[in-house]
N, C-alpha and C positions, 0 to 999 in steps of 0.2 A: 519525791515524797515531800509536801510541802511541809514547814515547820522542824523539817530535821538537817541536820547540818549533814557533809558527807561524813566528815569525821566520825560524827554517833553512827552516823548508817552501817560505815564499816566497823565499827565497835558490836553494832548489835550483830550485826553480819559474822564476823569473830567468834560471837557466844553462839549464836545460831550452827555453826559448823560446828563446834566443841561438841555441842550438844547433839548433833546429830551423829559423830563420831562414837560419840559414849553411846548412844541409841544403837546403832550401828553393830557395836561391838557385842553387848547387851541380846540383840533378836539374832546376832550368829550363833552364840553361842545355845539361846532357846531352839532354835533351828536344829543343830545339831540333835540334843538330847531328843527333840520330839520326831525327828525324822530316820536319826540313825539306833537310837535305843528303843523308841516305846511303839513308831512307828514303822520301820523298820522296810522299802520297798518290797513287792505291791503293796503292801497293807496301809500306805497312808491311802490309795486310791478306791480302795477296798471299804476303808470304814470312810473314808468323806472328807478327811481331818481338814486335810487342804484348803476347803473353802472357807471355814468358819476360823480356822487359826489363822491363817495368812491374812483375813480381812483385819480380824483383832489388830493383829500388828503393823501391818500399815499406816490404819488409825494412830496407833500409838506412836509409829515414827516419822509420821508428819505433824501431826496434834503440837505433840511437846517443842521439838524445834521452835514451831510458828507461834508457839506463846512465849520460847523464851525470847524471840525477837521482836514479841512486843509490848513486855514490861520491862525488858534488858537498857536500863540505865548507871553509869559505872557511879554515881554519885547521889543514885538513888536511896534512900535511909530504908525502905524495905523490901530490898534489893537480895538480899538473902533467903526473907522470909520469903518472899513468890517465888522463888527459884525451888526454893525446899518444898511448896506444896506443890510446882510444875512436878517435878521430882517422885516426889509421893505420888501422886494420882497417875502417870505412868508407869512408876512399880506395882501398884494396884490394880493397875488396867492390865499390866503383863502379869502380873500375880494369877489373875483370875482368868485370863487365857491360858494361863499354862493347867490350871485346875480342870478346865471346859474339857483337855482333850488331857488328863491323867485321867480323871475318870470314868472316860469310855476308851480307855486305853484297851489292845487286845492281851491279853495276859496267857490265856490258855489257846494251842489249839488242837482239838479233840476229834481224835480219828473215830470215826463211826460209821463201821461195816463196809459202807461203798463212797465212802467222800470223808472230809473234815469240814469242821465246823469252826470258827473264832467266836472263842467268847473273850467278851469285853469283861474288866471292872463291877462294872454296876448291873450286869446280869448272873454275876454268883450267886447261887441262892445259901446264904447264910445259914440253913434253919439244922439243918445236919452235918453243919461241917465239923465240929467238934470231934466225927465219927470218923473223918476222913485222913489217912494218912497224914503226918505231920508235915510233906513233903507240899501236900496241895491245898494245904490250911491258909495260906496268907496269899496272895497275888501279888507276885516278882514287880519288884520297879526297872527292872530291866530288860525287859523285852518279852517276847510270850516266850511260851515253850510248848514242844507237845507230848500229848499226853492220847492214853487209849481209855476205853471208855471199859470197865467190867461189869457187866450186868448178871443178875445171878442167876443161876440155873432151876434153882426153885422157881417154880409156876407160880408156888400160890406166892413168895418175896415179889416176884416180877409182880405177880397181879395187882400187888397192894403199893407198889411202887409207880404203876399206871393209874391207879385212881388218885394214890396223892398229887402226882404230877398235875391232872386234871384239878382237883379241887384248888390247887397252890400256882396252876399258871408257870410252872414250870418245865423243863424238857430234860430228859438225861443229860444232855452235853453241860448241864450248869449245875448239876450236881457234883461237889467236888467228892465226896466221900465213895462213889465209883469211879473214883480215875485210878489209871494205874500206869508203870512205866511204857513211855510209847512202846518198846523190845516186845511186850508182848502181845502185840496185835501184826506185828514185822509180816507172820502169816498169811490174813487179815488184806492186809496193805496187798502185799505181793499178787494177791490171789484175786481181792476184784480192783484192779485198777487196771485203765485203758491203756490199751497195743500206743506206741508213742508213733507210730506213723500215723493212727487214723486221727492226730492231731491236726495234721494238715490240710484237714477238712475242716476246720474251727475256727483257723485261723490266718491271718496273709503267709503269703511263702517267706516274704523278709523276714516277719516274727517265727515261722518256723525252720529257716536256717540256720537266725541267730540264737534259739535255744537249744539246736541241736550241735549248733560249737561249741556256746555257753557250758551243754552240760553233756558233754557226749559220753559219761556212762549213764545217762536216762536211755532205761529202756520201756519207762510208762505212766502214767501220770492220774489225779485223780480233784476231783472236784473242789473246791474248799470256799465254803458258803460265807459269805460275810454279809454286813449289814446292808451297805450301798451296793457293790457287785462283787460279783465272784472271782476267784483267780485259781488257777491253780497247781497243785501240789506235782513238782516233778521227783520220780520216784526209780531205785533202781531194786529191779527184781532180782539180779546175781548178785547184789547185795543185803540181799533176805529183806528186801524192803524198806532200803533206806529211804528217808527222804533228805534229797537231793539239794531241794528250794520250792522258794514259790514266784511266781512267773504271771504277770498281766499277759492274757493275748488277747486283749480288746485293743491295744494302744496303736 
């Protein structure tokens, strides 16, 4: 590199690792929260997150490094200040990657008759939640949860509950003020969800030995719709319908 001595080279080389270190430590621990709390497997594969958060930060942890190794001077007078805005604009840049994927985070997932649904963040519909149990007013920063969907037995509540949906671009499953604890759809669940053998028609044999190790009191399973692809819900019927996990068998 002409014009630089080795000395500065491995001075700047010095700072250059520091800072990749700190970068390092920094996208683990982002890693962590976005993969084990909010995205939780299958569901980062599920909603997408993967492509668009992992690019972000890449960006950010080659970007910063390779500026601070090339305004990194030890006798430089504002040697501080471009550090502190290297600094800044990749807290910013991570700041605002982590925002990208909290707010289509999956928060709810909503058992409905013959499958579940994940709802994200930013498809609650705010306009009646006021009405809705205390319990499903706010969306959890720590992972989803699920929940059963109660819809009411009146005809005409139902009927007028279908044209608002229609007018408002809405669906049952984003209505929080019909949720209710998963336990009471246990029924529900037990009752249409698929024989867990005829799994093995859906998927490879590898994937279907190692869920049937993975979870060998699954005796059934059932659909669970999300954004990018679906996965789904394994389920024990002599356990009034627990559910079990959820499980990619596309992979």
């Amino acid at each position: 590199m002409p014009g630089l001595s080795k000395h500065l080279i491995k001075q700047k080389l010095k700072a250059m690792g520091m800072h990749v270190l700190l970068c390092v430590i920094m996208a683990m621990i982002s890693l962590i929260w976005v993969y084990l709390v909010w995205y939780p497997s299958p569901l980062d594969k599920a909603m997408g997150v993967s492509h668009i958060y992992l690019l972000m930060l890449t960006i950010d942890l080659v970007l910063g490094p390779c500026l601070t190794f090339l305004v990194f001077a030890p006798h430089k007078k504002s040697l501080k200040f471009d550090l502190s805005v290297i600094g800044l604009i990749q807290i910013c840049a991570l700041l605002y990657g982590l925002y990208s994927v909290f707010i289509v985070r999956p928060v709810w997932i909503v058992h409905n008759i013959d499958h579940f649904e994940v709802i994200t963040a930013n498809r609650i519909d705010k306009q009646n939640i006021d009405k809705a149990p205390a319990a499903y007013q706010y969306a959890g920063w720590f992972g989803p949860k699920y929940v059963s969907l109660a819809l009411p037995k009146d005809s005409k509540v139902m009927s007028a509950l279908i044209t608002d949906n229609i007018k408002r671009g809405v669906i049952f499953s984003e209505r929080p003020e019909l949720y209710a604890p998963i336990e009471q759809a246990s029924f529900s669940i037990a009752r249409y969800s698929n024989d867990i053998n005829t799994l093995v028609h859906h998927t490879t044999p590898r994937i279907y030995q190692k869920i049937r190790q993975d979870y060998s009191a699954a005796d059934a399973y059932k659909q669970v719709e999300a954004p990018v692809k679906p996965v789904i819900a394994l389920v024990s019927r002599q356990q009034h319908g627990k559910v079990l996990g959820l499980v990619d068998i596309t992979r």
